[in-house]
C-alpha positions in Angstrom: 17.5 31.7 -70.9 17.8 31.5 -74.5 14.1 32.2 -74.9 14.2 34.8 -72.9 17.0 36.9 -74.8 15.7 35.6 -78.4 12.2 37.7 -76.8 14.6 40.4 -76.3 15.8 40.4 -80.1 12.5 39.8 -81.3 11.6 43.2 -79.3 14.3 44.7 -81.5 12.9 43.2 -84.6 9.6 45.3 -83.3 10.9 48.3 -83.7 12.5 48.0 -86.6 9.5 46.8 -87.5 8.0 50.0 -86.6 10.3 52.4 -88.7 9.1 50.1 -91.4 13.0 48.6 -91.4 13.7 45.0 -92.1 12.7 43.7 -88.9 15.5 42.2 -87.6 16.9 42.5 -83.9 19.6 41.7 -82.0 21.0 41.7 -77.8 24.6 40.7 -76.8 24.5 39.1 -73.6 27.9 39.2 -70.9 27.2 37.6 -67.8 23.4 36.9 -67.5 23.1 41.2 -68.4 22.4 42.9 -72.2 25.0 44.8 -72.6 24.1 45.9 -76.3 21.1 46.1 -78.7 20.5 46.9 -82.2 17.8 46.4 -84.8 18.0 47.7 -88.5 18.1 51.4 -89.3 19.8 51.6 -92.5 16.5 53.0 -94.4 16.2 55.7 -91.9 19.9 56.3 -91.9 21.2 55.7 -95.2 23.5 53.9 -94.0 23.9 50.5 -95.7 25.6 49.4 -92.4 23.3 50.3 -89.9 22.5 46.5 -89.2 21.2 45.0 -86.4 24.1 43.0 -85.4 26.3 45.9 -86.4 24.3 48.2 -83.7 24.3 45.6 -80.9 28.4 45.6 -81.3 28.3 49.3 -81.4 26.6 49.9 -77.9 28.4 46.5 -76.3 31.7 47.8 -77.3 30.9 51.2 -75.8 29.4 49.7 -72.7 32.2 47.4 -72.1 35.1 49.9 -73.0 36.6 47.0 -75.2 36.2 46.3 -78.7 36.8 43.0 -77.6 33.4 40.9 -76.5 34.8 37.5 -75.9 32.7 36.3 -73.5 29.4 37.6 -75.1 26.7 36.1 -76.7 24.3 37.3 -79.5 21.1 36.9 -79.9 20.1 38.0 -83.3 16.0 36.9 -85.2 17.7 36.4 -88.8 21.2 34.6 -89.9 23.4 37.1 -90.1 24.7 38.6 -93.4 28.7 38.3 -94.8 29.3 42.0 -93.2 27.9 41.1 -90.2 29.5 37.8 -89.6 32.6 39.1 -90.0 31.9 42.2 -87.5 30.8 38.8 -85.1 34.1 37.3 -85.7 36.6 40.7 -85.6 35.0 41.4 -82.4 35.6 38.2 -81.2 31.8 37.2 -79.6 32.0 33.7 -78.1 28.5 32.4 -79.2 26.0 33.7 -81.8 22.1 32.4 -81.6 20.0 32.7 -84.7 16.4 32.5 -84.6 16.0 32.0 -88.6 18.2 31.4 -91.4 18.3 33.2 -94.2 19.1 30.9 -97.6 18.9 34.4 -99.4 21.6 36.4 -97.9 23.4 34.4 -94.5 27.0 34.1 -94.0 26.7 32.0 -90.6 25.8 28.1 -92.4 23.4 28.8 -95.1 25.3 30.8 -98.4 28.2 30.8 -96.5 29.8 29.9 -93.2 32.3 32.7 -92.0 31.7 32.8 -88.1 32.9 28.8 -88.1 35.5 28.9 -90.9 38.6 27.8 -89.7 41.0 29.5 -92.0 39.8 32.9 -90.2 41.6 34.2 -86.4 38.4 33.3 -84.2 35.9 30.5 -84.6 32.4 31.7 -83.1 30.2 28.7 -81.1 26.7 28.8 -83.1 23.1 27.3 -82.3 20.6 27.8 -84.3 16.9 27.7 -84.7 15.9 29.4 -81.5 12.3 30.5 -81.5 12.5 30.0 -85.4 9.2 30.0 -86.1 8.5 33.5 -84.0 11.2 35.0 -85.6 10.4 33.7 -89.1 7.2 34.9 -88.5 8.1 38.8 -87.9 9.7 38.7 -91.5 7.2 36.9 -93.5 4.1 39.3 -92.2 6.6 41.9 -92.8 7.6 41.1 -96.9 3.9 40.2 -97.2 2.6 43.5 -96.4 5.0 45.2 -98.2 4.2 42.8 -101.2 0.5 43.3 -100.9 1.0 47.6 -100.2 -0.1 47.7 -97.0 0.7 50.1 -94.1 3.5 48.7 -92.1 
């Protein structure tokens, strides 16, 4: 099933993709169903926080009725950043699964580890690498063809 719901993140990524946004996706998962998506729309928005992860929370909280999303899973291409993990962990998500880390810019076990630090209310369960090289992928064409002035 993992594959199956990265796919559905990497659709995400797409369309962020699209909007020439940093392509990355996310789906929160409860009980087999999506109950959120998001992908990044803070160009479009200007809206700094418009993140994937951020998004996904958004629609799963309104969904569920409940700020609280303990027994959900995310799904999200890219490691999230330090704003985002701690969204993850004040919303209480039982597992994150990250496609691709980011040594750049992740909070979740590359820069920094806030979803499993232990001085914080709520220790997330995280696997990692998860379709990396698709969801790797979808970046580097992205930050090439930005490099190189292309169209988008």
């Amino acid at each position: 099933m993992d594959n199956f719901f990265m796919n559905k993140a990497l659709d995400q990524a797409l369309e962020a993709y699209k909007l020439k946004e940093v392509p990355i996706g996310a789906v929160i998962v409860k009980d087999g169903k999506i109950v959120g998506r998001g992908y990044n729309r803070k160009e479009i928005s200007f809206d700094t926080t418009n993140h994937a992860e951020i998004m996904a929370i958004k629609e799963a909280s309104k969904n569920l009725k409940s700020w609280r999303l303990n027994d959900c899973t995310m799904y999200v291409t890219v490691e999230p950043c330090p704003m985002c993990a701690g969204a993850i962990v004040n919303s209480r998500i039982k597992e994150l699964v990250i496609g691709t880390m980011d040594s750049k810019g992740g909070a979740c076990g590359s820069l920094y580890n806030i979803v499993e630090d232990y001085n914080l209310n709520h220790i997330v369960e995280v696997r990692r690498g998860i379709m990396k090289q698709e969801c790797s992928n979808i970046m580097k064409n992205f930050f090439k063809k930005l490099r190189e002035g292309d169209k988008l």
